[in-house]
N, C-alpha and C positions, 0 to 999 in steps of 0.2 A: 748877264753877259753882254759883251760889245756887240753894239748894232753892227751893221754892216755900214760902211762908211758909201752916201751917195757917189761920190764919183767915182769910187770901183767899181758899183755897179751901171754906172756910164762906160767902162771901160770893157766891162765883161761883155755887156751889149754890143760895144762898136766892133771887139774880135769875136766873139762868139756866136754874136745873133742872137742871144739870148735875152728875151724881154720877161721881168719880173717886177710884179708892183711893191712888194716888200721879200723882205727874208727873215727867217729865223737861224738866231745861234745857238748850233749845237755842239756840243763836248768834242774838241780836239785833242788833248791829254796836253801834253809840255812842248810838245816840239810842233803844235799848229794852230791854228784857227782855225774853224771850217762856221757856211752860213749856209741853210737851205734855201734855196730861192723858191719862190711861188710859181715856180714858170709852167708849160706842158712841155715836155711830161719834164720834173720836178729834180734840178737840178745842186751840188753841192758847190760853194765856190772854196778852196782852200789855199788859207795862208800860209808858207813855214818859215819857220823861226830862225832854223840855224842852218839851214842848206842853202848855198849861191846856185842863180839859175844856172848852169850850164848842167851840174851835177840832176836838177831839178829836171831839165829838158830832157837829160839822157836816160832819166828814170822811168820818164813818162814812155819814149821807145822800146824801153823792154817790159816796160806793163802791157805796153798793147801787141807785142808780139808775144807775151805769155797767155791774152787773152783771144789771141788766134785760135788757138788751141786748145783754152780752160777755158770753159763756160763759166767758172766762177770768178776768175779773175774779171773787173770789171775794167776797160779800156779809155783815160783820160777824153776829152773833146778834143779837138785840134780846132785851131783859130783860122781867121782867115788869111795867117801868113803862113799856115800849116805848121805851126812849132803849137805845142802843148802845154807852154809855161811863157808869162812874162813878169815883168817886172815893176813891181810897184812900193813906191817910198822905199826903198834898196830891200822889198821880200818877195823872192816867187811867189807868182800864183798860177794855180791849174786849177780848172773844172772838172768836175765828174758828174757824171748820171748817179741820182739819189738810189739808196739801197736801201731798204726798209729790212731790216733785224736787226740781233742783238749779239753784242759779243758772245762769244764761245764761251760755254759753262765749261771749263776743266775737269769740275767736277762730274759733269755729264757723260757714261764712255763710252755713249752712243756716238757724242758730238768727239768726242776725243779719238775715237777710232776714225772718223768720216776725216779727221785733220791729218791725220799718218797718210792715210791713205790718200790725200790732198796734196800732202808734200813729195810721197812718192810723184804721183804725176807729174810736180813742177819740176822736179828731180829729172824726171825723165826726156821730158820738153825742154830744158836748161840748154842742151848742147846743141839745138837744132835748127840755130836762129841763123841764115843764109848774111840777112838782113845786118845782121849785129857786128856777127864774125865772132873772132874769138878776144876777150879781154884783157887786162893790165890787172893782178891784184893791186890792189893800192897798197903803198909804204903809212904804216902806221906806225907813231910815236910811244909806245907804251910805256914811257918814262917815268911821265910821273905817277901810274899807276903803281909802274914796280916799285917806286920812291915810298908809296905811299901804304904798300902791303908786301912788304919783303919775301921774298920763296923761293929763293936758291933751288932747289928742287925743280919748281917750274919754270924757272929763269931759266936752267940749263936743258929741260925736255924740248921746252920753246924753239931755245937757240939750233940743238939738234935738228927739228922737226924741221926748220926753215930751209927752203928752197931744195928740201925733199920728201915731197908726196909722193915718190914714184908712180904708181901707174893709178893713185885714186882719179876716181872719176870730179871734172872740175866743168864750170857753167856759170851762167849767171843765177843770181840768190837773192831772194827775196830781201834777205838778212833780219828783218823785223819779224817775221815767221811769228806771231805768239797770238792767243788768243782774243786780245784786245781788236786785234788787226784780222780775224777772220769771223766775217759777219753771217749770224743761222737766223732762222725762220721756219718754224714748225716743226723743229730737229735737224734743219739741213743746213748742210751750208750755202752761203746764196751770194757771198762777196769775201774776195781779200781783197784788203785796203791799206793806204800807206805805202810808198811806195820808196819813199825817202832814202832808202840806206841800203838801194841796187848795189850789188859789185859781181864783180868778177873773181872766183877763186875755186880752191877746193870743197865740195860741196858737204863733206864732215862737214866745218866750220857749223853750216846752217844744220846739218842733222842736230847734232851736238845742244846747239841753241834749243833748239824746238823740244827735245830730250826733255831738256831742263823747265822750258816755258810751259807745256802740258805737262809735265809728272812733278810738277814741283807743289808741294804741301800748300794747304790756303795762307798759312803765315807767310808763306816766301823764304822760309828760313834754311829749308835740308828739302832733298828731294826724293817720293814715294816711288820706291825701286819697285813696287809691283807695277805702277801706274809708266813709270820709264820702261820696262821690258816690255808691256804690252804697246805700248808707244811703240817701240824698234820693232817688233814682231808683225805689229801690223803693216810698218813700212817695209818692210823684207817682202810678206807677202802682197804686195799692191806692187810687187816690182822696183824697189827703190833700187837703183843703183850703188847707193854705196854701201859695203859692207859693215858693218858695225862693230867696233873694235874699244880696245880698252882707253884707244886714247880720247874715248867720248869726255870723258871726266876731266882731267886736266884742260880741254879748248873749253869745257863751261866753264871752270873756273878762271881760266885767261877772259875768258869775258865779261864774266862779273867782273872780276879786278878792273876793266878797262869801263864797265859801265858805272861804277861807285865814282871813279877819277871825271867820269865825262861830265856827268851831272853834279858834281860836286863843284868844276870847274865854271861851268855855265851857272851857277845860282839857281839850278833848279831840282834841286836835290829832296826829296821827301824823305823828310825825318825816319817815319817808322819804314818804308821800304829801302832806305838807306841801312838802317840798321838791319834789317832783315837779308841784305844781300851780305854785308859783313859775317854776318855768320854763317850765312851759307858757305860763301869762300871758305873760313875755317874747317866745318864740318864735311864739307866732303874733298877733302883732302885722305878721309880716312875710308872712301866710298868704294867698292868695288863693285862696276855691273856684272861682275861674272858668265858673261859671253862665249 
């Protein structure tokens, strides 16, 4: 893997105070780079790919107001202009405090219950930021997705759906929610990380995702309706605020559609999990949680 390039870490040094005589590079998946520094105590430096800083700055504000209040959530460094992200060769970069675990086994429903119960809390901490206020959904383009996976169906539940949620509960969302991105150690959880793809909305959306993300089968292909209801159930009882309804199904498949278009568009599309969300899409079209 790529070293870490010296003058970034000249650079990490001059805003962060951070002194490291080498780093190691470990696994960022497609959308980053990350290096461990040798420092005390034992720092990550992370590049991303497709996110401009301002989006990258305002992410890193509501990680560390989520980890006001979640012990798991781990809270960026701040520099010494007080921002948490700058800019180098045109890619954000932020720091974090190293987290020693391992992605979340899915298939674990010790670790899979501790994750329901996780996002209830974030769920519930979402609307309470003084600090933040309240957000803007962002306007998303799902054009060429529809272009690219036709569903008149969903086209029109979508079109309905828009700019009425009525009285669901809405907050800031992690949006990346999935196992990759919540880090255990000895069965527990001990970090969520990535913070990339903050927004502001209804907080289904992110139920929805995480549904899919923990109950979804090892292939990636259709999703284990026992492994999904125990998922919702456990988030109901941990307090989650939103209720759970039938329109879970349709917002996961609006987002598969929209994640097959995103990564297909950017060149970084994985073959077989490409092909594996394709049929997902298909296959639970025909899916009822029966709630």
């Amino acid at each position: 893997m790529e070293a870490v390039p010296e003058a970034l870490l000249g650079e990490v040094r001059a805003r962060y105070g951070v002194v490291a005589k080498d780093a190691e590079a470990i696994s960022g998946g497609t959308a980053s780079k990350l290096w461990r520094l040798s420092s005390e105590p034992s720092v990550v430096i992370r590049l991303s790919q497709y996110y401009p800083l301002p989006e990258q700055q305002w992410s890193c504000k509501v990680a560390a107001e989520f980890a006001g209040t979640i012990p798991e959530v781990i809270a960026p460094l701040a520099a010494s202009d007080g921002e948490a992200a700058f800019l180098w060769q045109g890619h954000p970069i932020t720091v974090w405090p190293f987290v020693m675990g391992a992605p979340l086994d899915r298939q674990n429903p010790l670790e899979r219950r501790q994750a329901a119960r996780l996002l209830a809390r974030l769920h519930i901490s979402a609307r309470v930021f003084p600090g933040l206020g309240e957000g803007v959904p962002p306007a998303r383009d799902d054009s060429e997705a529809e272009r690219l996976f036709p569903d008149r169906e969903l086209d029109e539940w979508l079109r309905s759906r828009h700019g009425h949620g009525g009285d669901e509960p809405v907050g800031w969302m992690h949006r990346d929610f999935f196992p990759g991105n919540v880090l255990c150690r000895e069965g527990r959880i001990v970090g969520v990380v990535d913070w990339d793809e903050v927004e502001w909305g209804p907080l289904i959306n992110e139920l929805a995702w995480s549904v899919w993300e923990f109950g979804k089968t090892p292939a990636g292909d259709a999703l284990d309706l026992d492994h999904a209801l125990e998922f919702l159930g456990e988030y109901q009882r941990a307090g989650g605020p939103v209720r759970p309804s039938n329109a879970l199904i349709p917002l996961i498949r609006a987002r598969l559609r929209s994640g097959i278009a995103f990564w297909r568009r950017v060149h970084a599309a994985d073959p077989v999990e490409d092909e594996a969300m394709v049929e997902a899409f298909a296959a639970l079209r025909q899916v009822r949680l029966n709630l």
